[in-house]
C-alpha positions in Angstrom: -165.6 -35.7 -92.8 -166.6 -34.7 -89.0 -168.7 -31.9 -88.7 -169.0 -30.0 -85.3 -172.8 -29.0 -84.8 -172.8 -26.0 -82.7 -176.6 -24.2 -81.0 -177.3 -21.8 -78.9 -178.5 -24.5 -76.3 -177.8 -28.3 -76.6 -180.6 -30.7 -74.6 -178.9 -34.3 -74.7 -182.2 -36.1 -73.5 -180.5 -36.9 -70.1 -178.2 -34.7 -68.1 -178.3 -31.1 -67.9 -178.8 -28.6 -71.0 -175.5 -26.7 -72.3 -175.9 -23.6 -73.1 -173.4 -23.1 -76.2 -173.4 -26.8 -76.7 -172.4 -28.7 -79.7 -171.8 -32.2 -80.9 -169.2 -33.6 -83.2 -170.8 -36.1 -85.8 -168.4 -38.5 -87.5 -169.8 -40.4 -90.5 -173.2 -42.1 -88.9 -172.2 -41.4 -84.9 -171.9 -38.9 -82.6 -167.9 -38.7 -82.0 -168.4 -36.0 -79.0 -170.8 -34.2 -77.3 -170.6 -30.9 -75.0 -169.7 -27.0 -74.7 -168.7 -26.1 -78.4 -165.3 -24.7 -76.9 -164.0 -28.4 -75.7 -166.1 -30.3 -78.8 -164.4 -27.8 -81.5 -160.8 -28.2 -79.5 -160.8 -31.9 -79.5 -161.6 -31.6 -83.0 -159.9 -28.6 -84.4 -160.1 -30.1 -88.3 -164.2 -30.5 -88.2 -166.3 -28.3 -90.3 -168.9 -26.1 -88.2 -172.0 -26.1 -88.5 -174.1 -23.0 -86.1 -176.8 -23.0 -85.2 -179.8 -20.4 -83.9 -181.9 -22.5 -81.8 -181.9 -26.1 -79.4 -179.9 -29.2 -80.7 -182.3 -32.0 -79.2 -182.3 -35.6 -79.9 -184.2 -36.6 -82.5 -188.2 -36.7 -82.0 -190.4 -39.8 -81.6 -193.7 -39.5 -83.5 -196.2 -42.0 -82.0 -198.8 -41.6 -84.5 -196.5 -40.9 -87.8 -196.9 -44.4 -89.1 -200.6 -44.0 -88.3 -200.6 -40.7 -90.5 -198.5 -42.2 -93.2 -201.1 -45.7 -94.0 -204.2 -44.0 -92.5 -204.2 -40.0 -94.0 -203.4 -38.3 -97.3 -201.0 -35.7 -97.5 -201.5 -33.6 -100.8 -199.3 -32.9 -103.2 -198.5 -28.8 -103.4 -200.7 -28.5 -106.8 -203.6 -29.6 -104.7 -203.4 -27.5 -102.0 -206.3 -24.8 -103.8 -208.8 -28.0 -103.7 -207.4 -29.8 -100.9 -205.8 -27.5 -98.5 -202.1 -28.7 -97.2 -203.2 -31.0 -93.8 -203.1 -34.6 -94.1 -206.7 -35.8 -95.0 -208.6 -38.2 -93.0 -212.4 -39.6 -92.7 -215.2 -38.4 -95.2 -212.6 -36.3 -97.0 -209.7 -39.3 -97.5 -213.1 -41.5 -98.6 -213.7 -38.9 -101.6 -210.6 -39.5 -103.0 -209.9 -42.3 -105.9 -206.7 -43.7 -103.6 -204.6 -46.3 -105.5 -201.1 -48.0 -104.8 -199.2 -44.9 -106.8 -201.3 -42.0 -105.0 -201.1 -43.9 -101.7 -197.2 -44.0 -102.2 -196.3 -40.2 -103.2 -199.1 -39.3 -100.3 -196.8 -41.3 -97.8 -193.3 -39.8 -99.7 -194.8 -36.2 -99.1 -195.7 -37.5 -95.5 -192.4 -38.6 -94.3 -191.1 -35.1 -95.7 -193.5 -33.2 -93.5 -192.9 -35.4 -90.7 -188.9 -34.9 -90.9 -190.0 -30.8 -91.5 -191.0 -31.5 -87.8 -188.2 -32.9 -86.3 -189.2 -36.6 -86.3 -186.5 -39.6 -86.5 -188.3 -42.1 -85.6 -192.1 -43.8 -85.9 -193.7 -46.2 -83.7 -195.1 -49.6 -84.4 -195.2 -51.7 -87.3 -196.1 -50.7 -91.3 -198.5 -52.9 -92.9 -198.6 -50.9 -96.5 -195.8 -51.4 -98.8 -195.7 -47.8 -99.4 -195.3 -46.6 -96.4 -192.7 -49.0 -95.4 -190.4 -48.0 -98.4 -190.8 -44.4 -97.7 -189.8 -45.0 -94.2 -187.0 -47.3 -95.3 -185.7 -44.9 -97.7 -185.2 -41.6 -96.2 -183.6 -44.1 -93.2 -186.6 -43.4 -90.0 -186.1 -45.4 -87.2 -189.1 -47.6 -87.0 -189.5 -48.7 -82.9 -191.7 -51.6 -82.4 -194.5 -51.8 -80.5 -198.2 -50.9 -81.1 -199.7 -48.1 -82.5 -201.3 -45.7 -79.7 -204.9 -44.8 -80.9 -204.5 -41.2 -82.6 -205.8 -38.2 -81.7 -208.5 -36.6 -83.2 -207.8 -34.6 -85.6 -204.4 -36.5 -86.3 -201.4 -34.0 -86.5 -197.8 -33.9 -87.6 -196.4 -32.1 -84.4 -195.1 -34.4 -82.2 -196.0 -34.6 -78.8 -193.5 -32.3 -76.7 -192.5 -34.9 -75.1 -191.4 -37.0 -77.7 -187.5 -37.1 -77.5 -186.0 -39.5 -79.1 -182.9 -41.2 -77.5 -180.6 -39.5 -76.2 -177.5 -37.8 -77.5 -174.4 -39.7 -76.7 -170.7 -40.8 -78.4 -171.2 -43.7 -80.4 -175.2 -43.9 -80.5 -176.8 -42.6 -84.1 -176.3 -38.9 -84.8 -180.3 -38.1 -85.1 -181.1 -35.1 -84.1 -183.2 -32.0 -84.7 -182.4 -28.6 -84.0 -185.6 -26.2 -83.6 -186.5 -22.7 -82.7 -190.3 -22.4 -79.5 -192.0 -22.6 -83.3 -189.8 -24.3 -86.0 -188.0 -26.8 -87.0 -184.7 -25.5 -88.6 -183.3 -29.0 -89.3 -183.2 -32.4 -88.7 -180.7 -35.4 -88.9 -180.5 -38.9 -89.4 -177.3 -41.3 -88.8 -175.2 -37.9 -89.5 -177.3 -37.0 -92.9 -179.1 -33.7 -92.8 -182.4 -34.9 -94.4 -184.4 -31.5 -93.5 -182.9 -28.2 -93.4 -185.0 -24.6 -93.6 -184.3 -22.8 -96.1 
């Protein structure tokens, strides 16, 4: 089914912004892309989407496969003992990590990292874990290697982290975000993060 994504401003990555933009996704790919009034009349039969905030290619992270085999990220029911950030240093070392923990740690990190708009990682997975929870909630993985992160590591990425950019016939992955939050985020046409 194509679905018409319409926001209050659209940033394709190159070319100017569109205020009132929108983008038409049709099964993994963006099938058209500009002001919602020409996207929705070239596709009068497309379920609408709205909404509040900037459409923006999807987000690059260049230290989320760095967070995902390097930090922990705690399960909800440890948050009163562990607090919610990703742990890294003397407080990862106190932990009894094995293959299972390590795995749900880098399940619960690629949720947190989609939460934020990111699509895609860079450079290469060397845990099994990590590379199936990458591979399953369908991240783009670009190669290349791993910048040195910063200290402390976080899950924002860098603001100037877009993505590709937003065109007919490249991947529909995008995010669409408010100054201070992510209000959802897509990958090949598959809203994988939405606020509730």
């Amino acid at each position: 089914m194509l679905t018409v994504h319409a926001a209050d401003l659209l940033l394709p990555g190159t070319g100017p912004a569109v205020p009132g933009g929108a983008l038409a996704v049709s099964g993994h790919e963006i099938a058209a892309i500009g002001p919602y009034e020409e996207v929705s009349a070239a596709h009068p039969q497309a379920r609408v989407r709205r909404w509040s905030g900037t459409l923006t290619p999807g987000l690059v992270h260049p230290h989320g496969a760095w967070l995902l085999e390097h930090a922990y990220h705690p399960d909800p029911r440890e948050a009163d003992e562990l607090g919610t950030e990703p742990l890294t240093g003397a407080a990862l070392a106190a932990l009894d990590m094995d293959d299972a923990r390590w795995g749900a740690s880098a399940r619960r990190g690629v949720q947190r990292l989609l939460a934020h708009g990111v699509t895609a990682l860079v450079g290469p997975l060397s845990r099994p874990h990590s590379a199936a929870a990458v591979a399953r909630a369908g991240l783009t993985l670009h190669p290349g290697p791993r910048p040195s992160p910063p200290v402390p590591p976080s899950l924002h990425p860098p603001q100037d982290a877009f993505a590709l950019t937003l065109a007919p016939g490249t991947p529909a992955d995008f995010t669409v975000a408010t100054p201070t939050t992510c209000l959802a985020t897509s990958l090949a046409g598959r809203l994988v993060f939405r606020r509730a």
